[in-house]
Residue, then its C-alpha position, 0 to 999 in steps of 0.5 A: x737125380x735128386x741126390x746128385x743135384x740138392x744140396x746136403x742140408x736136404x735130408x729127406x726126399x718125399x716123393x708123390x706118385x700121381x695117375x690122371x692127375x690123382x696123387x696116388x701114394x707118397x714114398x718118403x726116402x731117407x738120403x743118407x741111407x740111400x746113398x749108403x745102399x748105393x753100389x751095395x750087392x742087395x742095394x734094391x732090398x736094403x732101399x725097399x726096407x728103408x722106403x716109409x710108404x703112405x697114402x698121398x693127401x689130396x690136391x690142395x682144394x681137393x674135391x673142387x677142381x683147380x685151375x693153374x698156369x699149366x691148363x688148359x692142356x691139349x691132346x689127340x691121336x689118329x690111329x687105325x682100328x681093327x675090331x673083330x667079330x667071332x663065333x656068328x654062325x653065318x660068318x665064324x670070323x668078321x673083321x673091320x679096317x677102322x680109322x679112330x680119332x679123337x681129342x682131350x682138353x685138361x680144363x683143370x687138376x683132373x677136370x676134363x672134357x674128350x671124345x673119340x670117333x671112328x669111321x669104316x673103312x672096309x665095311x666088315x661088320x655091314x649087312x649082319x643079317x641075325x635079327x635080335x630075338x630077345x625077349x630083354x630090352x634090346x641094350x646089346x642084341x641091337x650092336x648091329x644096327x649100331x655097326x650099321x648106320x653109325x658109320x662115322x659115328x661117336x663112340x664116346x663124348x664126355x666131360x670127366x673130373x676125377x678126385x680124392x675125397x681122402x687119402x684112401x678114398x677116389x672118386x669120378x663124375x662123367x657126363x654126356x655120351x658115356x659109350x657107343x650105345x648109351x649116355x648119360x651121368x655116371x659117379x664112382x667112389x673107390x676106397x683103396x689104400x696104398x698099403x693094402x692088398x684089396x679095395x671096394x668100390x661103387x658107382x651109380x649111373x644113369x643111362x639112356x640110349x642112344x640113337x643107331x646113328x651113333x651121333x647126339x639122339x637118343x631112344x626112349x629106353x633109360x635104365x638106372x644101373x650101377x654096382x658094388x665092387x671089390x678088387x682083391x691082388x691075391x700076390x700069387x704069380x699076378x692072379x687078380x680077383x674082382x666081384x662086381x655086384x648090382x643092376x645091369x643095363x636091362x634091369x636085371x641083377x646080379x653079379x660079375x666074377x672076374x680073374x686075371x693074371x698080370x705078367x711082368x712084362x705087362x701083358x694080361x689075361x683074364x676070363x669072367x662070366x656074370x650070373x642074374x635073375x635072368x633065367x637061362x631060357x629068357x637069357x638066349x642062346x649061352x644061357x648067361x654072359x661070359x668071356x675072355x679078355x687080352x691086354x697087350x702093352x704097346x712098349x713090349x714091342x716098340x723101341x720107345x716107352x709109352x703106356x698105351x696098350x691093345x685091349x680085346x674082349x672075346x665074347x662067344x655071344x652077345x645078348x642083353x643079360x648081365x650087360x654092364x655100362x662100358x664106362x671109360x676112366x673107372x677108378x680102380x684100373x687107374x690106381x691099382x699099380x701105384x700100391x705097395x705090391x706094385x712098387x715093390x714088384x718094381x722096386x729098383x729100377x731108379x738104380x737105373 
């Protein structure tokens, strides 16, 4: 497009990819060797070698948001829900109908303020009758008294501003209600170049539980938690690898070990389990905390794009070790397609 429209005294095209507002990498191309590969058998290589890729600069007046006619932005959806439970010996398989809305207001360049709610309709996950034993502060053994009386209740109400500190260097601050059962203040810093295969990160949080009614009380239990984190693309067949070491929800600490696989078609799976100093038998039943994961891209089955996708962890218990803050918005599932492995995966598709 660019080529057909400016005129020749344009001689290079610089062009910055951004996500969620975050300038993510910059692709410089060179005009007259991109029209020269045009047509070309190899077009795709030849236009690949000739790209010089960086790391995008941050926003102008970066850290500190800022306001321009196109804000404030406005944004919500209405969709079904269908969470379900597996593995309860009295019940093997619960499901629940669920009705979820929610809504996005874009103050400023990365600066925002969202929520989400979600109301039953078929009451799958009512009248649990398996008490909590744990012998941990109750942080996840309690989710059914949450399914209970937080029917409708707010899964999620935040304020959110997302930044670059540097050209490698990513960070986010959120506030309010963080998750279904925990609110509070949540800071992250990633630092992941555009050109390298791997990334570290950390995030600090401060977090208070919530009330089983799932609305603006809170419970007497706060925790400070947070980790430290590496992320490493392997560039074998999609396999991902990530280490999340640090102090869960009840105290404990520990780390995460988690591997994934990425296909082409935008699908992944993925499996994890977490270790502490939580003995086994103070741990529960399972001993320690572990499961599987399915993401599944809404345009592989639609006849239009979008980039919303169904996501759905499997646990075959849920205790109280090794629970992490389930935080929307972390840093490195936003930038971690924008890098030179990623657009070189999909590299050509201009051509188009």
């Amino acid at each position: 497009a660019l080529a057909n429209t400016l005129p020749p005294s344009v001689e290079d095209f610089e062009i910055t990819l951004s996500e969620r507002d975050l300038p993510t990498v910059t692709i410089l191309l060179r005009r007259a060797r991109l029209e020269a590969a045009a047509g070309l058998p190899d077009q795709d290589r030849i236009s690949w070698l000739d790209a010089r890729v960086r790391d995008a600069e941050p926003a102008p007046g970066s850290p500190l948001p800022r306001l321009d006619a196109s804000y404030p932005r406005f944004g919500w959806f209405v969709a079904p829900g269908l969470p379900v439970s597996l593995f309860d010996p009295d019940e093997p398989l619960r499901a629940d109908l669920q009705l979820r809305a929610g809504a996005t207001v874009e103050v400023a360049r990365g600066l925002s303020v969202s929520g989400s709610a979600r109301k039953s309709l078929l009451g799958g996950f009512k009248d649990i009758p398996r008490a909590s034993d744990s012998e941990l502060p109750r942080v996840r053994s309690d989710f059914r008294l949450y399914l209970d009386e937080g029917d409708p209740g707010i899964d999620r109400l935040t304020g959110d501003y997302l930044f670059k500190l540097s050209p490698q260097t990513y960070g986010r601050i959120s506030l309010g209600l963080l998750e279904r059962m925990f609110g509070g203040a949540s800071g992250e810093v990633l630092w992941k170049p555009a050109t390298q295969t791997w990334g570290l990160g950390a995030e600090l949080n401060y977090a208070r539980q919530r009330d089983y009614d799932m609305r603006f009380g809170f419970r007497d239990y706060d925790v400070v938690t947070g980790h430290a984190s590496a992320y490493v693309d392997t560039g074998w067949r999609g396999m991902e690898l990530q280490v999340d070491a640090g102090r869960y929800l009840a105290g404990d600490w520990g780390a995460t070990f988690t591997v994934s696989r990425r296909f082409d078609n935008g699908w992944e799976v993925g499996g994890f389990f977490t270790l502490t100093d939580v003995p086994f038998d103070v741990y529960g039943e399972g001993s320690f905390d572990k499961g599987l994961f399915l993401t599944i891209p809404f345009r592989w089955g639609l006849p239009y794009e979008t980039r919303e996708r169904f996501t759905s962890t499997i646990r075959p218990l849920t205790r109280d070790g090794g629970a992490r803050l389930s935080v929307a918005n972390r840093l490195y599932p936003i930038v971690q397609e924008a890098d030179a492995g990623d657009l070189r995966a999909d590299w050509g598709h201009f051509w188009q």
